[in-house]
N, C-alpha and C positions, 0 to 999 in steps of 0.2 A: 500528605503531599502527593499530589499526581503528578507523575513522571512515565514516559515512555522512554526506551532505547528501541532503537531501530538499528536493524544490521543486513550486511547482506546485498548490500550495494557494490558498484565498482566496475570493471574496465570491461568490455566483452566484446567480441567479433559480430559481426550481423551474422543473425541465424542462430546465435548460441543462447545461452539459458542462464537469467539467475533465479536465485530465490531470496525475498525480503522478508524479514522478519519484524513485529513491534513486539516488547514487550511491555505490558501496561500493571502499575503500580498506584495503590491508592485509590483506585475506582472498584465499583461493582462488574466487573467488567462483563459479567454475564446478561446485563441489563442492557449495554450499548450497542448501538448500532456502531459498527468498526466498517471504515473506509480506508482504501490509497487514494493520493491525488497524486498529478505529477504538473511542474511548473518549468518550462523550457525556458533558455535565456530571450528575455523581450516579450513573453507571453502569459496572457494570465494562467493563473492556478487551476487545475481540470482535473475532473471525477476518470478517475481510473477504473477502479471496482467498488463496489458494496458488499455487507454480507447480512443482514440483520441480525438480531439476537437471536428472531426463531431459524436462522440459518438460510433462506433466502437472499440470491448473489445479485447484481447487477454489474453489466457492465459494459463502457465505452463502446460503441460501433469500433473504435478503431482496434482494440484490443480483443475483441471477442475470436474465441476459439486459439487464441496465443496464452493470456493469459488466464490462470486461475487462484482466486482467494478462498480461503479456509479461517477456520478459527480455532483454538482450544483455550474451551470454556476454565478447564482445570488451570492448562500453564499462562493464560493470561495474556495469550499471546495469540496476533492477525497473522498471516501468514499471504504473500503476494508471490505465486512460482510463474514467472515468466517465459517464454519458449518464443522460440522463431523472433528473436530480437531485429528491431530496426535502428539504422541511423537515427529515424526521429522521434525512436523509444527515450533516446537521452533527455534527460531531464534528472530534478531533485526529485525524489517521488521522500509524502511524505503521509503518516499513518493519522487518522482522525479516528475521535470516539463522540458519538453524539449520542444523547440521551433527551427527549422534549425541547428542551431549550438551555441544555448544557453540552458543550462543545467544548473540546481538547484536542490540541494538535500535537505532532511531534517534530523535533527538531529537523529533519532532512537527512534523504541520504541519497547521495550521489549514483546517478546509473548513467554512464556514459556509452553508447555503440558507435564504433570505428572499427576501422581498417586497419 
């Protein structure tokens, strides 16, 4: 059964730092390409980072040089370390695994920036 947990979301001042974690279960997970997305209220769902299997990153114009994704192939797990946070960093940021034409999301986790 494929399952991810995601953690590592939550409440943060502008300008400060989280770091998100997926952990993924029941996949090859060395084979998939691992994404973040993030979905704000009222707006569709948007590519945050990439990373592929062979480790090669992508990411957002708007995130570039704030954020960074990693991977470990061993623990299974994508990794999203955020920095220079904005108001309209807030969103559900939520972890994908694709593979050709097999796609798995993860439940959502909350990243809210305020004051």
């Amino acid at each position: 059964q494929v399952h991810f947990v995601e953690s590592g979301g939550g409440l943060v001042q502008p300008g400060g730092s989280l770091r998100l974690s997926c952990a993924a279960s029941g996949i090859r997970f060395s084979i998939y390409d691992m994404g973040w997305y993030r979905q704000a209220p009222g707006k569709q769902r948007e590519l945050v980072a990439t990373i592929a299997r062979g480790g090669s990153t992508n990411y957002a114009d708007s995130v570039k040089g704030r954020f960074t994704i990693s991977r470990d192939n061993v623990k299974y797990t994508v990794y999203l370390q955020m920095n220079s946070l904005k108001p309209e960093d807030t969103a559900v940021y939520y972890c994908n695994a694709l593979f050709v034409n097999t796609e798995y999301w993860g439940q959502g986790t909350q990243v809210t920036v305020t004051v």
